[in-house]
N, C-alpha and C positions, 0 to 999 in steps of 0.2 A: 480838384480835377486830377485824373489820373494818365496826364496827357504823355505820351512817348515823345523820347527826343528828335524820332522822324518828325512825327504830328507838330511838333513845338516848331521846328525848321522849314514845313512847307508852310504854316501857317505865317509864320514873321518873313520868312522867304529872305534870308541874310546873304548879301555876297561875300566874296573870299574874304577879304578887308575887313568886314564884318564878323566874320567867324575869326580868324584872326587876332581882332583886336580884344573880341569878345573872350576867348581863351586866355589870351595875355590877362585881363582883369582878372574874370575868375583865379585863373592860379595866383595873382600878386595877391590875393584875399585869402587864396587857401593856404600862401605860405608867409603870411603877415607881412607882407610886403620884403621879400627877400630881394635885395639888389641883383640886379644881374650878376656881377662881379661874385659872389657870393654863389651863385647857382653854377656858374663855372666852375666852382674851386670844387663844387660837391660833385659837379658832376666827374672833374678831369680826377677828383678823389678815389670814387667809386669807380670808375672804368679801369677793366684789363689794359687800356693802351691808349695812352694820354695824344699819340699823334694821330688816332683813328679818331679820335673825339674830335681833335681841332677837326679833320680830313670831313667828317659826319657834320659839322657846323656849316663846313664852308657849302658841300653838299645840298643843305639844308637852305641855307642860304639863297641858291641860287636856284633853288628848285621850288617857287609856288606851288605846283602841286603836290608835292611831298610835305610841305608845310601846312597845306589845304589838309591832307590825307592825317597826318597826325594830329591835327588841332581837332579833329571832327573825332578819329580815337581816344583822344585824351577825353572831351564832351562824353563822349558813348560808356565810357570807363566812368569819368565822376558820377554822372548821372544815373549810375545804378543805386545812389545813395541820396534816398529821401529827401535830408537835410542840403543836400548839393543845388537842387535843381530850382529853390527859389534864387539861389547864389547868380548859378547859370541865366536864368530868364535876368535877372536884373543886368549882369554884364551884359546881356545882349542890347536892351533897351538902351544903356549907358551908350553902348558903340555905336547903336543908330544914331542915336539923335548927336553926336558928336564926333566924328571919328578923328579922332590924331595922328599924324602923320607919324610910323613909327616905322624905323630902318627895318630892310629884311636882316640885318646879321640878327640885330634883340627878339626880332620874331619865332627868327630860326633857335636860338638860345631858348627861349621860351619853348617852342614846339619839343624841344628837345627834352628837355628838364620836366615837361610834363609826362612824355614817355619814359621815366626817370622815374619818377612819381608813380607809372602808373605799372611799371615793371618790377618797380620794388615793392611796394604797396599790395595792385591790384589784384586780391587774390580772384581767383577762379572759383576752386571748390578747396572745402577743407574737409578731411574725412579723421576724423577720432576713433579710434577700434581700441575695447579694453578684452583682454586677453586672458586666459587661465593659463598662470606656466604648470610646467608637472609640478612643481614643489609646493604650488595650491595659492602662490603669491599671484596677485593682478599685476598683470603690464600694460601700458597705454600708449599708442601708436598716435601721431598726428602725420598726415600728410597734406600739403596744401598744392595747392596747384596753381600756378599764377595765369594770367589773360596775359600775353603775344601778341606783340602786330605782327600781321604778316604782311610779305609784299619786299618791297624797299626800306620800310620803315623797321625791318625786321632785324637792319644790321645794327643798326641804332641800340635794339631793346639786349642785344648780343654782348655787346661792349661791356654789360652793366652785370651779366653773369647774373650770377641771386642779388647779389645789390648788397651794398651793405645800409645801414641807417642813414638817414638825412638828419642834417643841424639844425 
């Protein structure tokens, strides 16, 4: 089935808690179960400014729906990849039929560290141009373009610059 992740969402019809927890799995599978601890060091690694990060956590934290709004981009970003979206349906099934009580600080960590993921990672378009110089040599141009949140979520993806690699 060649089902969209809207189509997937009204049909399971998931509350916040839901999407949430569901996010939280998927990504603990996408990054082989990275410790929280761990995803803080990457992230406060990679960031221009280690006190905007905590400031973007606490933020996050205390904001449902900015946590709602980034878990649903992180989703919309994986699921552009095939292999992603048996992952996805199964993390959601998981969080139905059990949900765990899980702090908003690890949530907001999570929402975070997947717009991390998905700022460093998620390219956009990538454009390749091969070139005739005058001297009759080829040159090869790559340009990539990465996918942005925007909104509120936008200072977040800011922090992270081009990003450098994950551990």
């Amino acid at each position: 089935m060649n089902e969209g992740l809207v189509e997937f969402l009204n049909r399971t019809k998931p509350n916040q808690e839901t999407i949430e927890v569901a996010t939280r799995t998927f990504l603990s599978e996408l990054t082989e179960d990275m410790p929280p601890s761990k995803m803080k060091r990457n992230l406060v690694g990679a960031a221009t400014d280690r006190q905007a990060v905590e400031r973007a956590l606490l933020e996050l934290e205390a904001s449902p729906q900015d946590r709602l709004q980034a878990s649903l981009t992180i989703l919309v970003w994986a699921w552009e990849n095939l292999d992603n979206r048996a992952r996805i349906q199964a993390a959601f099934r998981g969080a139905q039929s059990k949900l765990p009580a899980i702090e908003a600080g690890l949530l907001a960590l999570v929402a975070m560290y997947g717009m991390y993921l998905m700022t460093t990672a998620g390219r956009r378009r990538e454009n390749r141009t091969i070139k005739i110089a005058q001297d009759g040599t080829f040159e090869e141009t790559t340009t990539i373009e990465y996918e942005r949140p925007t909104g509120s979520l936008s200072m977040i993806a800011k922090l992270f610059g081009s990003g450098k690699g994950i551990e």
